[in-house]
N, C-alpha and C positions, 0 to 999 in steps of 0.2 A: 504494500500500500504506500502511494507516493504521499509527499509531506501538504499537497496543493487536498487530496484527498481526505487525508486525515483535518488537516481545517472545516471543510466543508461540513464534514458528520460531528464534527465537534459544535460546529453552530448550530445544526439541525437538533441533537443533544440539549444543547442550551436553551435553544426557541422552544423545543415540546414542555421541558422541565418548568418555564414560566409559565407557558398555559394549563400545565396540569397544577399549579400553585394558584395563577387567577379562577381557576374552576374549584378550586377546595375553597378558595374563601368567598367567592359568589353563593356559593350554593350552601355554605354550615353552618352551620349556629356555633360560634366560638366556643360556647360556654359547652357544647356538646365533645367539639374538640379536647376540652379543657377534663370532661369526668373522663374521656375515649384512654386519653394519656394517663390520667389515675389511675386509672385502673388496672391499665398493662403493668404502671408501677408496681401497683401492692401483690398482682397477681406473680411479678419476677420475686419482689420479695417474700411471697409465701412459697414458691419453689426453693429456691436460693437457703433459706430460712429450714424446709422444708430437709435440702439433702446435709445442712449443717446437722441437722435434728438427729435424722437417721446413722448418721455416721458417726457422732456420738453415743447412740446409741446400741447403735453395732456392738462398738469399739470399747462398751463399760468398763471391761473387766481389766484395761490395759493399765497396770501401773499400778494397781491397785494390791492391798494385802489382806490375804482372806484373814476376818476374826476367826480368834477359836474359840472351839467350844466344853464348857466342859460339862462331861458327863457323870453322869450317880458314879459317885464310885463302887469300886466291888472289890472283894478279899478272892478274889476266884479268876483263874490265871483267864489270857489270851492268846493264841496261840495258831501259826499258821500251819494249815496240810495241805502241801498243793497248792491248789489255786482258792483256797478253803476257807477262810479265816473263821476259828472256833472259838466263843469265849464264855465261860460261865463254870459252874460244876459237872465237872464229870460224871459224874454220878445223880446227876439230876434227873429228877422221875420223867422232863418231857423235855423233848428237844422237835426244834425246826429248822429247818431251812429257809432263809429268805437267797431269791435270790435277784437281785435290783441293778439297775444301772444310775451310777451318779449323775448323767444328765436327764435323766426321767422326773417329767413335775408331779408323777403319778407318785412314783418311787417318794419323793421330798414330802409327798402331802400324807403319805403312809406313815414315812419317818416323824414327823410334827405329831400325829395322832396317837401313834400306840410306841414311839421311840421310848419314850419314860417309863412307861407302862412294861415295857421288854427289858430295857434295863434295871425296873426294880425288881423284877422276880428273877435276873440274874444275879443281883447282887443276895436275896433272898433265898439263892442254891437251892431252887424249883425247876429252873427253866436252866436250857443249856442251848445257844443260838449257831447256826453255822451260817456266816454269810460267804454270798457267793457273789461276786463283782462279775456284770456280764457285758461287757461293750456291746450291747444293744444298737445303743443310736452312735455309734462309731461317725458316721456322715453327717450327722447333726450339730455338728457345731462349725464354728468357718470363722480359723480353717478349720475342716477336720482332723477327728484325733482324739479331743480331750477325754470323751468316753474312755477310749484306752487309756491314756494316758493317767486318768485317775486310777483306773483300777489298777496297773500297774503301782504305782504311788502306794496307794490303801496296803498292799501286799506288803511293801517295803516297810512300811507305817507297822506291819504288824510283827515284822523279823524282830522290831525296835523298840515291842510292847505298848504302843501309842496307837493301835488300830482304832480303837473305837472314836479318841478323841479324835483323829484324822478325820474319820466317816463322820462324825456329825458335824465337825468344821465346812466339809464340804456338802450338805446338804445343808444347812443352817444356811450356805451363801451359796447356792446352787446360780452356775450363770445359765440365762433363759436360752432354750432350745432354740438353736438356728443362727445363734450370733457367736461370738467369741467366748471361748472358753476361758479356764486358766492356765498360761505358759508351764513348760516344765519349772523353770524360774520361781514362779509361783511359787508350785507345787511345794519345790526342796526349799520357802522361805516359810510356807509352811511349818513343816517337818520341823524346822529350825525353832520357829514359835512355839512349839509344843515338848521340847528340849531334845529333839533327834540331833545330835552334832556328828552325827557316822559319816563317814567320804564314801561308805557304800552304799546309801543312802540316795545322796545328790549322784555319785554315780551310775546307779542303777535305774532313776527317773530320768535320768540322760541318754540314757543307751538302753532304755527299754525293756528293761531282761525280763520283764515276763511277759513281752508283746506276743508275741510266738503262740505259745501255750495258752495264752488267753482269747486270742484269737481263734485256735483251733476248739477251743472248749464252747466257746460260743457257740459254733458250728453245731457240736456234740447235742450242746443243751437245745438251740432250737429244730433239732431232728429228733429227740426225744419226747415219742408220742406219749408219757405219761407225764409228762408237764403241760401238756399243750391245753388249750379251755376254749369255750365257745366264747367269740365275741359278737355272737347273732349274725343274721344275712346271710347262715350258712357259713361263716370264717371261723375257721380254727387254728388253731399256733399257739406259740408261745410269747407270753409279755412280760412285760416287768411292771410292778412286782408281781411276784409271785412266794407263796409261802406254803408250807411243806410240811405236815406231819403225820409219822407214820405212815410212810410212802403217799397220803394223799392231799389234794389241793385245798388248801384252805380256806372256805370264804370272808375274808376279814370284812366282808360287809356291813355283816353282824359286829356290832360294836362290843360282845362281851366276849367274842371267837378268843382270845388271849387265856379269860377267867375260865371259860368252860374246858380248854385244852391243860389246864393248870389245876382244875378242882380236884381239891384232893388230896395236892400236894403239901407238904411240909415244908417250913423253910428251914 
């Protein structure tokens, strides 16, 4: 395009741009102008506003330090088998299994309900608990992981005798499903806060050492047709929580399922 050319379209450019300006102000009402542009305003700032909002809170759990918690205490040990975590009397006339995932709101809202109620009849050498950490919603948080990654953690929490206070630390500040979880970082500043100072510890939340196995066990448990329950619609599987006595599922719906599986017993 020669330079006599580009003049030319530049004028023509110019002449359309003032009649499309004497056509907007012939024909508006200023003052309709005036809300047109308000409004684009508030509506950039409620987006704008909108993804500050979300990305904050995505992003909660970043930097942050989980409180701990502290649990009933008990005279009656803790103790990991496996991928197992056991704690109460051995010799206790009733035992269950829970078995939960710490990113579960189901799991958290169990733990709030009948947590004290489960650790006073452990401390009472009634009850004897086996919990099982299951990375369930492994994909559930973002990034993904933390599912594992706790349960991994809890395991290590329990080599360290601090299992329980671990696990209600992190359901006491459970981060909500589908956003950020807590860093390994967290995890071992955790452990720290509850007086864990072991390098195999922070080690082991580092490098995973029971991702493996806990992952395969996952597997195990939700191919395991007598864990699995109706969730209507004709679905059945396995969920979390899920709770366990004498080989059968327990409906904690029942608010007194705890006392009635306990009646009887002696502390």
């Amino acid at each position: 395009m020669g330079g006599a050319e580009r003049t030319a379209r530049k004028r023509r450019q110019q002449q359309m741009g003032k009649q499309a300006v004497a056509k907007a102000r012939s024909g508006t009402d200023p003052k309709r102008i005036g809300i047109i542009v308000a409004a684009v305003v508030a509506i950039a700032a409620v987006v704008v506003g909108g993804i500050v909002w979300t990305n904050a809170s995505q992003n909660e759990t970043e930097g942050q330090s989980i409180p701990t918690a502290q649990p009933i205490a008990s005279d009656y040990p803790e103790r990991r088998e496996g991928l197992v975590v056991v704690t109460g009397n051995p010799q206790a006339p009733t035992t269950i299994d829970v078995y939960a995932d710490f990113l579960c709101p189901v799991c958290r809202q169990f733990h709030e309900a009948y947590g004290r109620q489960i650790q006073q009849k452990v401390a009472d050498g009634v009850l004897q608990v086996r919990t099982h950490m299951v990375p369930l919603l492994v994909n559930a948080s973002d990034p993904p992981g933390y599912s594992l990654d706790a349960a991994n953690a809890a395991l290590l929490a329990a080599d360290e005798g601090k299992f329980t206070a671990f696990h209600d630390s992190l359901y006491a500040s459970q981060p909500e499903e589908g956003k950020r979880g807590y860093s390994k970082d967290q995890l071992i500043q955790l452990g720290r806060d509850l007086g864990i100072t072991s390098q195999a510890f922070a080690d082991g939340v580092r490098n995973g050492r029971f991702d493996r196995q806990l992952t395969a066990e996952m597997e195990r448990i939700s191919n395991d047709p007598s864990l699995h329950q109706d969730f209507g619609d004709g679905q059945r599987g396995f969920g979390t929580p899920t709770v366990v006595a004498d080989g059968k599922i327990v409906d904690f719906r029942d608010q007194r399922w705890l006392d009635k599986l306990t009646a009887g017993s002696r502390g």
